[in-house]
C-alpha positions, 0 to 999 in steps of 0.5 A: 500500500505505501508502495503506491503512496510513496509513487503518488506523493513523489509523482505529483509534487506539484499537484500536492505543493498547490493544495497544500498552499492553497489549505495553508492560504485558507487556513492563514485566512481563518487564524488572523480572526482568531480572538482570545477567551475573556470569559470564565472557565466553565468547569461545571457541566450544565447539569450539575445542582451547584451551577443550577444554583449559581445560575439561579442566583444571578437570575435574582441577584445579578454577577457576583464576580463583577467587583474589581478592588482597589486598596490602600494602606494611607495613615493619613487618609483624613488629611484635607488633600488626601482625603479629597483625591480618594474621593476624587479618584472615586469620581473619576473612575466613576465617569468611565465608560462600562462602570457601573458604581463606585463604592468607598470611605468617601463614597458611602450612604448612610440611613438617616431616620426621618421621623416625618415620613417614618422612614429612613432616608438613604444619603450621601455621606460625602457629597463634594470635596470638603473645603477644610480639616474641620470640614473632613474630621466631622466627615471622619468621625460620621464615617467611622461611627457607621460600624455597617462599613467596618471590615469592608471599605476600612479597617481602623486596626491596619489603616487599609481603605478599599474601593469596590468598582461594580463594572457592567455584567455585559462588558465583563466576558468580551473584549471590552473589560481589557479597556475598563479595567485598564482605564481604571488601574490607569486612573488608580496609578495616578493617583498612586504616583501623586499621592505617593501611597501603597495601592494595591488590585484585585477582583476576579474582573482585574485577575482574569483580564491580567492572566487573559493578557498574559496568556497573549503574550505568552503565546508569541513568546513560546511560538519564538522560543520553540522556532529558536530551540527547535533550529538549534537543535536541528542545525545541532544534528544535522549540520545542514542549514536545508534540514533547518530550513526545510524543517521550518517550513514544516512547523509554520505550516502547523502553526498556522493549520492550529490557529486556523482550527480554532477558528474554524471551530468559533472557538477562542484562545484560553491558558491551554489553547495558547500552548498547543502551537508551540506543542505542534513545534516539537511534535513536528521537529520529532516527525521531521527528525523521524523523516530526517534520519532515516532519508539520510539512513537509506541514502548512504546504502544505495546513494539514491536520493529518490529511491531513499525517499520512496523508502523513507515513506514506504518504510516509517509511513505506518509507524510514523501514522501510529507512533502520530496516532498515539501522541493524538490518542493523548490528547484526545482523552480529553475530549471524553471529559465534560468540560469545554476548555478541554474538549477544545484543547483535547480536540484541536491538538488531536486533529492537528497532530493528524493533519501534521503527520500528512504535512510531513510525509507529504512535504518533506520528501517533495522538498527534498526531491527538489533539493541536492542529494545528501553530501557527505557532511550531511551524513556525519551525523549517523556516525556521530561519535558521541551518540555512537558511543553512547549508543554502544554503552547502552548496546553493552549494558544491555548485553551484559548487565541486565541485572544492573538496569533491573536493579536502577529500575527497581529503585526508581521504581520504589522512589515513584511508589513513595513519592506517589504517596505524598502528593496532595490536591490543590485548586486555587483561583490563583494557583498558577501564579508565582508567590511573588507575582503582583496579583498573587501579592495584592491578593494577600493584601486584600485577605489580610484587610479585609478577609479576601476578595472571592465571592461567597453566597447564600441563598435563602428561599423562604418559599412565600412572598415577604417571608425574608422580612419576618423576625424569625428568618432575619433571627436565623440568618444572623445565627448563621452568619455569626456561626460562620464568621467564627472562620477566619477565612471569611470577611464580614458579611453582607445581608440583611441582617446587618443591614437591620444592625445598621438601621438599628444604629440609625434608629438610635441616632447614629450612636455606634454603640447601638450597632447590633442586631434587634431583639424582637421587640425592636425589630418591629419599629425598625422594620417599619422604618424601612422601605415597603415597596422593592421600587426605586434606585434608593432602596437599600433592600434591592441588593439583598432581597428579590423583588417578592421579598421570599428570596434574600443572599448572605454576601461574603468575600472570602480567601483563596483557601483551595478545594481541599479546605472548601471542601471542609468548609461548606461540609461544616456551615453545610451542618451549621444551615441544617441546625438552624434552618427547617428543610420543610420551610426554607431552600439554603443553597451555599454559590458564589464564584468560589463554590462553584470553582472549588466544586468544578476543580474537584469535579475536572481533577476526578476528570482527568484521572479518568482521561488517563485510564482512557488514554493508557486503555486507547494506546493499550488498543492501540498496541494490541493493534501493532502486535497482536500480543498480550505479553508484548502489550504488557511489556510495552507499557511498563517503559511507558507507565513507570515514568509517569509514576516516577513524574508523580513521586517527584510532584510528591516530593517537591510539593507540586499538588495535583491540580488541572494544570499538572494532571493533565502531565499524564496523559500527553507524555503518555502518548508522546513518550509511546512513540519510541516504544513504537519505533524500536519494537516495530523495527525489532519485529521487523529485524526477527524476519530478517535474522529469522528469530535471532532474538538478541541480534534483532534487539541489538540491530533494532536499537543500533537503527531506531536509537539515534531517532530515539535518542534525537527525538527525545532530546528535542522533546526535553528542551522543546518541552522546557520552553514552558519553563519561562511561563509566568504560570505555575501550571505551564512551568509545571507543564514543562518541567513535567513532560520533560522529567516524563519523556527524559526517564521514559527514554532510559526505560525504552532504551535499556529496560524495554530491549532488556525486557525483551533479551531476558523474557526472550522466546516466551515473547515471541508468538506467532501474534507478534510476528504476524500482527494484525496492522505490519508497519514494515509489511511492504518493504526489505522484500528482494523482489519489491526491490528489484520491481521499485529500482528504476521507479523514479528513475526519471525523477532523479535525473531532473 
């Protein structure tokens, strides 16, 4: 069959070079469209109770993750000028376009009791800029007596004010948030520079929009990095600035295919995305060292360049489509996952890896075709004595001293075995981060002050209209939140208990003192204070209770503490609302952003672990497919499975947590590191037909072939892999330093513990299934009357 492949890409060049060109052009056209994701990942499937929640919620309450926060640490803050330019730097961001409210010390309301209308009005405390320091100390004293705003805009211990920016719900998942949040840091860094004080940013708006940044640039900085590693390194091999050149062409091509894919699919860049053109670097330079080596290999036996390239397709066509087919199956495990960023990351390599493997068995031989035939320097690589050498040690070790790579495994494999017991789970909103990153840095500051910035509600569904006004229920959402603040994760509480606190306080004339919850005999004079009716922009129940008064929200700010202690958290107030609330009367849901990511990192961790069975379960398949042995399936594996146990051990050991961004380690390198193992058995079956089941002579000739691919290819995956080492995301670095760890140990295993394997298991190995499989990746050639029938095939081509 690859007999007439290899007639139909070497007769048809030109043919081949105007389609591919013309799909490049379309795809090209496709990729200059391609937009980056400003939307929250949805973790969660549609179906899940804790996201019908969520959903629900926003449909009483509006967004939750909509709050983007300054602060500042300012002892001076109720100077004339200070004060003054904190009010002033409220106003201005006020005026910008997609803001919706500006809430701080300078811009608070207050319930004021007007005994006329039996009513509280709602007003301003700070209505302009003050004109004196007797002016700001009277405003000092009204504001700092309204206990309602303790612990949320000011905290009177550490001398820290905050400044909440509501931005509009429509503009926060689109282009747009980038130029809002923008212009708000922009105004919030003026008035930093003139006033010289401490400021610090945060809010789920501000820490989406900067990593959504960085993922852009990070995108062409690894598209650079990985074109550069990957030049040197062929340049490093080959010496030949055409391998370089006609390697190059390869991986543009595949970079553009991607960014056209993702186009094509109406799907957008994300932090995993953004990896997949610099992953299609190194695969395509694996491929091209593939295609590279064994032209230069068939060229030096006969010295015919078309001929050597009509073998190059026809003798690693298949194992090159199976060894592309297992990296793709890698990847592919994530299409089966229910969650959407990952669907897309796992589909969208899988198809380009595919479309990659047809570049390169189509467009590297035709441009070879038209370059010079090989010269001799070009070839001083196959017998490069440093890789000769190294390749003759391990020919030796294997030969000799099996016993010493058993026992070396048996070690690694004991370290994994320990190491794998360590390892813990993590998932924190800003996990990726370094500690030592501005957002992770202003985060802390916003926990230390005012109890952290992630969004954490309760609802409470009385089940009749009105009912979120009646004493009892206001009794019990006190209880609740008081139980609840007695963690140190959570910040005060918004709710309408406390707003009763602060109307009590108002009723009593302001007196600080009188800030606390109302006994019941209270509660009826001041709740008759406040509004009847939900209508009205001045209507201070709006922001806790729906329009029908039966459903009211508990708000609270909370750190970014990690699924593992989320979970501990809502399993103890989970108890707490049970205690307190009648199931039969009430609905109690604990939401927010932070639920629903704590649940959804948990539910995409379980995810991933499944993805890996899925994969090793596919590549097993994939195996019995090529050698039709369960004993060969087995043995095959275990080079291939160790090293990810072992990649697990030293996550253990460093501390590196399981979380999304490191699991998924597993099923690419999985696939990746397969490849060699694929290689070197299929050239080993193929060398028992020749030596007619010499079993160590085939062992030995299969690694003296495919070791240098082997070798070459893992080194290029290792530094191409390490590329993502310079990421500002833990997650990527973590990705990098993983898969390279992962695919250096899988090529010790598949270079000496797998042929060991092979030598010491010997015969009981070698089963009619294994030499006569199903799928033969060398079925069509090294036969002598193939030969003499192909010999003066393409005569005519290499004349011209």
């Amino acid at each position: 069959m690859l007999t007439a492949v290899s007639r139909i890409i070497l007769r048809n060049r030109s043919i081949i070079v105007i389609i591919l060109a013309l799909f490049t052009i379309f795809m090209a056209y496709n990729a200059a469209s391609v937009r980056l994701s400003y939307e929250s990942v949805k973790l969660l499937s549609k179906k899940d109770s804790a996201l019908i929640d969520y959903e629900q919620f926003k449909k009483h309450f509006g967004e939750d993750g909509n709050i983007y926060v300054i602060g500042s640490i300012n002892p001076d803050i109720f100077t004339l000028d200070q004060f003054n330019a904190w009010y002033r730097l409220g106003n201005d961001i006020r005026k910008i376009n997609g803001v919706e409210e500006v809430i701080s010390m300078a811009r608070t309301k207050t319930l004021v009791k007007n005994q006329l209308t039996h009513r509280f009005d709602f007003l301003s405390v700070v209505s302009q800029e003050a004109t004196s320091q007797s002016e700001v100390d009277s405003l000092k004293k009204e504001i700092l007596k309204t206990k309602f705003y303790e612990g949320l805009l000011f905290n009177p211990k550490t001398k820290a004010y905050l400044m909440a920016i509501t931005i509009d719900k429509e503009k926060i998942a689109d282009e747009g948030r980038i130029a809002i949040v923008n212009a708000i840091t922009n105004v919030a860094e003026a008035y930093r520079i003139q006033n010289k004080v401490e400021v610090h940013y945060s809010g789920l708006p501000y820490i989406r929009t900067i990593t959504t940044q960085l993922i852009k640039n990070e995108l062409l900085l690894f598209i650079i990095l990985s074109l550069v590693v990957a030049s040197l390194i062929m340049l490093l091999f080959f010496r030949s600035l055409r391998a370089v050149i006609s390697s190059l062409i390869v991986v543009i091509i595949s970079i553009i295919w991607v960014l056209g894919t993702i186009s094509l699919f109406n799907y957008k860049i994300t932090i995993l995305s953004g990896v997949i053109p610099s992953l299609m670097v190194i695969i395509a330079i694996e491929n091209c060292i593939y295609i590279l080596n064994k032209y230069h290999w068939e060229y030096r036996i006969h010295g015919n360049k078309i001929k050597a390239l009509s073998r190059v397709i026809q003798r690693i066509g298949l194992a090159s489509l199976m060894t592309n087919v297992a990296t793709a199956i890698g990847f592919a495990a994530f299409i089966l996952i229910p969650n959407q960023v990952l669907k897309e990351f796992g589909l969208v390599t899988a198809i380009n890896i595919m479309l990659l493997y047809l570049l390169t068995i189509t467009i590297l031989p035709i441009i070879f075709s038209y370059q010079e035939a090989p010269k001799p320097r070009h070839l001083k690589h196959l017998d490069s004595h440093f890789f000769s050498n190294v390749l003759a040690k391990v020919i030796e070790t294997i030969s000799t001293r099996r016993n010493y790579i058993y026992a070396i495994a048996g070690v690694m494999l004991l370290f994994g075995v320990i190491g794998v017991s360590l390892i813990k789970t993590s998932g924190k909103v800003v996990d990726d981060l370094q500690t030592d990153d501005p957002i992770y840095l202003d985060l802390k500051f916003f926990e230390r002050n005012f109890g952290g910035v992630m969004p954490f509600e309760i609802s409470v569904d009385t089940k009749k209209k009105n009912g979120v006004m009646q004493y009892p229920t206001l009794e019990k959402i006190n209880r609740l939140q008081t139980a609840i603040n007695k963690y140190p994760e959570f910040s005060k509480p918004l709710s309408l208990a406390e707003l009763l606190k602060f109307a009590r306080q108002s009723y009593y004339g302001g007196n600080p003192a009188m800030y606390g919850f109302p006994n019941s005999m209270e509660s009826g004079f001041v709740l008759s204070y406040l509004p009847k009716k939900m209508e009205g922009k001045k209507n201070p129940l709006q922001a806790f209770v729906d329009s029908t008064k039966q459903i009211t929200r508990i708000s609270f700010q909370m750190q970014d503490v990690g699924t593992k202690r989320m979970e501990f958290l809502t399993h103890a107030i989970d108890s707490t609302i049970k205690s307190i609330f009648d199931a039969e009367r009430y609905t109690v849901s604990m939401t927010g952003n932070s639920v629903v990511f704590a649940k959804g990192t948990n539910f995409l961790i379980r995810n991933l672990f499944e993805s890996v069975i899925i994969a090793i379960i596919m590549i097993s398949l994939l195996m019995a497919l090529l050698f039709s042995s369960f004993r060969m399936i087995l043995v095959s594996m275990i080079p291939n499975i160790i090293p990810l146990i072992i990649t697990a051990a030293l996550m253990g050991f460093l501390g590196i947590p399981i979380k999304p961004s490191t699991i998924i380690v597993f099923s690419i390198a999985l696939g990746i590191s397969v490849d060699n193992t694929i290689q070197y058995l299929s050239r080993y079956r193929h060398e028992l037909k020749l030596t007619k089941g010499d079993i160590k002579l085939s062992a030995i000739n299969a690694l003296q072939e495919a070791g240098f691919s082997m070798i070459y290819t893992s080194i290029v995956l290792v530094l191409g892999f390490s590329v993502f080492t310079v990421s500002g995301f833990g997650g990527t670095q973590a990705l990098g330093i993983l898969i390279s760890t992962t695919l250096f140990i899988a090529m010790f295993f598949n270079m000496m513990v797998l042929p060991s394997l092979l030598l010491t298991i010997d015969k009981r190995l070698v089963s009619k299934n294994f030499t006569e499989p199903i799928l033969d990746v060398y079925d069509e050639d090294e036969t002598p009357s193939l030969e003499a029938e192909n010999d003066n095939e393409f005569s005519d081509l290499e004349k011209e």
